[in-house]
C-alpha positions as CSV (number, residue, x, y, z in Angstrom):
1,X,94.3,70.9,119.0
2,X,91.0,71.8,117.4
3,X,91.4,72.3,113.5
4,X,90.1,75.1,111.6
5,X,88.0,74.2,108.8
6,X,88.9,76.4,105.8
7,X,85.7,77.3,103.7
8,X,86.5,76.6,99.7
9,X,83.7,77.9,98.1
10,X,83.4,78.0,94.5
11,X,81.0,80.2,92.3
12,X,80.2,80.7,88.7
13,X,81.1,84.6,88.9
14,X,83.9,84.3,90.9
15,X,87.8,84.4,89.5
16,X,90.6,81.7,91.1
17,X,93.6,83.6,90.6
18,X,95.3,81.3,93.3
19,X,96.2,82.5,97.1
20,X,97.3,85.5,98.8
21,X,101.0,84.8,99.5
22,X,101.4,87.7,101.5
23,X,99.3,86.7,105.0
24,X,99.0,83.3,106.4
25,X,97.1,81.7,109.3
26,X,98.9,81.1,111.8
27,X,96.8,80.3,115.6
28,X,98.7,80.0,118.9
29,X,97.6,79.3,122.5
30,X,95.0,76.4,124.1
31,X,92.1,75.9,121.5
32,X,89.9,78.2,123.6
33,X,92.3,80.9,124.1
34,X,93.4,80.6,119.9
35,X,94.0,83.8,118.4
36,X,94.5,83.9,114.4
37,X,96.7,86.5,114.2
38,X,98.0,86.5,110.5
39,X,95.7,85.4,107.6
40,X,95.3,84.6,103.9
41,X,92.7,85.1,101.8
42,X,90.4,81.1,100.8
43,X,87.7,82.6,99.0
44,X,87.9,83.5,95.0
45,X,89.8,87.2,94.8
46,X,91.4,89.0,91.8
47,X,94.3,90.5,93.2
48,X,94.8,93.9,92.1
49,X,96.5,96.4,95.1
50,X,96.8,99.6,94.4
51,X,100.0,100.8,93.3
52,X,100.3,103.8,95.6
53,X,101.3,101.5,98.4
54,X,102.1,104.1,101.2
55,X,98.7,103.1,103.9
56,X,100.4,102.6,107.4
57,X,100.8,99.0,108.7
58,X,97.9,97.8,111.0
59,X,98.7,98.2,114.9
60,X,94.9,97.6,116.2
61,X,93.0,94.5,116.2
62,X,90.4,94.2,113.8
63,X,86.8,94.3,115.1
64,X,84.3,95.6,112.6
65,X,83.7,95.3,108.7
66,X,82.1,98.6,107.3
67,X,80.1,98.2,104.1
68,X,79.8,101.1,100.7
69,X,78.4,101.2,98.0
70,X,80.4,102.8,95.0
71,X,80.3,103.4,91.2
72,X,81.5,105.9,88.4
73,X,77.7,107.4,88.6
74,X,78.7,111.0,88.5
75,X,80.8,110.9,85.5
76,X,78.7,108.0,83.4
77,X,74.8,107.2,84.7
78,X,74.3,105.3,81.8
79,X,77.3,103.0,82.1
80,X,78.8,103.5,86.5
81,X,80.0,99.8,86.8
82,X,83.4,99.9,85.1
83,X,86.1,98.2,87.2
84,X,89.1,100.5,85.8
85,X,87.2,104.2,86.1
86,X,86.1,102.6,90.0
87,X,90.0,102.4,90.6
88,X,90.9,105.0,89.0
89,X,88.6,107.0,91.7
90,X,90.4,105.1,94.5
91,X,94.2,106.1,93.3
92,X,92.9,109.9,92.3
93,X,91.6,110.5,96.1
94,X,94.5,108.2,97.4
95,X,91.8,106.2,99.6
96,X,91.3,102.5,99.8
97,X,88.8,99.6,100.4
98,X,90.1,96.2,101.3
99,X,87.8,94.4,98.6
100,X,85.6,95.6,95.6
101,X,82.4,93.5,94.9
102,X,81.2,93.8,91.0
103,X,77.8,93.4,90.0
104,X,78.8,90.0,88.9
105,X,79.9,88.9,92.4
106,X,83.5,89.0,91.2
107,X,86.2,89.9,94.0
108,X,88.5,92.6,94.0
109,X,91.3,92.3,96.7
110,X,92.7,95.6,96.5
111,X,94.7,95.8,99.8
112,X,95.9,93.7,102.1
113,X,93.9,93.4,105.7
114,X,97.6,94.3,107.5
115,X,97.2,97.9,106.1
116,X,95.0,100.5,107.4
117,X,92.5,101.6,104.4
118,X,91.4,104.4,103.7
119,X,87.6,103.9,103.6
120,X,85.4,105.2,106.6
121,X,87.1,108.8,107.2
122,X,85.3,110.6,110.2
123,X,82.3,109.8,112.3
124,X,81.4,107.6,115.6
125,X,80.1,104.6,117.0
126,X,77.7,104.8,120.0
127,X,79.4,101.8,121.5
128,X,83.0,102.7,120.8
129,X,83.8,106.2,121.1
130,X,87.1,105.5,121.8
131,X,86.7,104.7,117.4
132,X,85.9,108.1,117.1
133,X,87.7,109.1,113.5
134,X,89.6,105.9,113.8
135,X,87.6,103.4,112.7
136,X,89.6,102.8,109.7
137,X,92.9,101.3,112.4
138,X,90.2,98.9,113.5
139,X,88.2,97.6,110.4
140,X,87.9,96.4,107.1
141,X,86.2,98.1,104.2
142,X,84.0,96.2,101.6
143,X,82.9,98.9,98.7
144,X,79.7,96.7,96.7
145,X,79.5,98.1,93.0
146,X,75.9,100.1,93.5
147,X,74.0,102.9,93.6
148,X,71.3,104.1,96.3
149,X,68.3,105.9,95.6
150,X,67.5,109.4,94.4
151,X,67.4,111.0,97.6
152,X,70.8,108.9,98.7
153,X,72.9,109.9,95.7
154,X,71.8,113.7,95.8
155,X,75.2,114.7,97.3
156,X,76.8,113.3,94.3
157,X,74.7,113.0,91.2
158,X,71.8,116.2,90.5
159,X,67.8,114.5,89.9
160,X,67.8,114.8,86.1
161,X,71.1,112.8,85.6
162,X,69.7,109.7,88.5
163,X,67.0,109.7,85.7
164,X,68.9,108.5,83.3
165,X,70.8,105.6,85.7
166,X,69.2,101.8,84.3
167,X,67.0,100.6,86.3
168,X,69.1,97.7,86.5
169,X,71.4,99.6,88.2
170,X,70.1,100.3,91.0
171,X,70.6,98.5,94.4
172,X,71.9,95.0,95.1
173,X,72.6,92.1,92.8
174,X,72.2,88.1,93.5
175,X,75.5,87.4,92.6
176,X,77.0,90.5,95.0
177,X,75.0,88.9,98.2
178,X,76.5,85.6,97.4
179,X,80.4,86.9,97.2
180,X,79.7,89.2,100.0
181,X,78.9,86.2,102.5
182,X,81.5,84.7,101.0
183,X,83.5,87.2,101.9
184,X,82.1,87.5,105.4
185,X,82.6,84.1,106.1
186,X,86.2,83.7,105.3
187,X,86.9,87.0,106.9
188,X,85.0,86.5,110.3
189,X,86.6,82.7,110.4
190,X,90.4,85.1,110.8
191,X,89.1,87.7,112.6
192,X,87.9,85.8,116.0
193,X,86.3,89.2,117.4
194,X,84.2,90.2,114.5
195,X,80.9,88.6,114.7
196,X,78.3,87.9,112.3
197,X,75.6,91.0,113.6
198,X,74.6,94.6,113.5
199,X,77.2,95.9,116.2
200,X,80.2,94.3,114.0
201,X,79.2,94.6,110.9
202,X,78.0,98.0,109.7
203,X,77.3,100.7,107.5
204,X,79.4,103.8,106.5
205,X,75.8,105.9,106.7
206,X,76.3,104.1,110.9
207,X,79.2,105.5,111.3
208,X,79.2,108.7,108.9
209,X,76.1,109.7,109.9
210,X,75.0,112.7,107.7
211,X,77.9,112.7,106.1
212,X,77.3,109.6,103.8
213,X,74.3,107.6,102.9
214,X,76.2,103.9,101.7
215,X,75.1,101.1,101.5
216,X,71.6,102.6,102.0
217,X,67.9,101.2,101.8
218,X,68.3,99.1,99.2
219,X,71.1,97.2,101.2
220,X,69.1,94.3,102.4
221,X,70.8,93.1,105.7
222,X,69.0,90.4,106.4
223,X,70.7,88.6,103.4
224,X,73.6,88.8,105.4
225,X,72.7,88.6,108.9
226,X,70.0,86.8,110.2
């Protein structure tokens, strides 16, 4: 029986809180045909679901990962990165990402991968319209602590208040492209029909086309996927 080899990966800016007792892995079949079917999380997470617990049990297989960018921009340009007014977002719109990545690279695991979030909303995918306004049954959302540029955040922040955003603010960190393949890793090594490229792993501005501009330019993929 081939063996799995579980990735334990340890970073300075990542959190051990201990495992997700909630999903294990579990494979059945010959080793070709092995399916994991129930999972639990081996990277560094904080644990922190949302207390509004009501999103529907997963019935589809998962086959994509959709990333976002998000912040508190809107409110405070000066100061968008803090983790409680992020959540507090999340529970006030009742919607949902699986994980949050901080500009520190620390993981947020804020709901489990057997629930459907409530991340991607409507659009299409060329190669799956069968997904069309359903991509959330069939994927997992990964919301990155950032913020585009000018011309993405104009739908939610006016020109003279992106002014006043620190430069340092702006785009991608180090420590978020290290989590995020982390992440990646651990969740592709579960999730036998995601694969590491562009038709699995996307964008919300992919699929949301004119609707929503995240992760944007400034999202460098080939950090990610080679």
């Amino acid at each position: 029986m081939k063996k799995y080899l579980i990735l334990m990966l340890l970073g300075s800016s990542l959190l051990w809180l201990g495992g997700c007792s909630d999903e294990m892995a579990v494979a059945k079949g010959e080793p070709e045909k092995a399916e994991v079917i129930q999972t639990k999380i081996e990277v560094p997470v904080i644990k922190d679901f949302l207390q509004k617990f009501d999103f529907e049990q997963r019935k589809k297989s998962k086959t994509h990962v959709v990333l976002h960018f998000t912040s508190n921009v809107a409110l405070n340009p000066e100061n968008p990165y803090v983790y409680e007014d992020i959540r507090g977002i999340f529970k006030e719109y009742d919607v949902s990402p699986h994980y949050m990545i901080d500009r520190n690279g620390v993981i947020y695991y804020m709901l489990p991968e057997n629930r459907v979030a409530r991340h991607a909303g409507k659009g299409d995918l060329e190669r799956y319209p069968e997904y069309k306004d359903h991509l959330n049954d069939f994927s997992i959302g990964i919301e990155l602590m950032a913020i585009g540029t000018e011309a993405e955040m104009q739908s939610i922040i006016p020109s003279e208040d992106y002014k006043k955003i620190p430069k340092e603010h702006i785009g991608y960190t180090e420590a978020q492209y290290k989590s995020l393949n982390l992440l990646i890793d651990d969740i592709l090594a579960r999730n036998p029909k995601i694969k590491r490229n562009r038709t699995h792993i996307i964008g919300h501005d992919e699929y949301a086309k004119g609707r929503k501009t995240d992760p944007g330019s400034l999202f460098d993929w080939g950090r990610i996927i080679q």
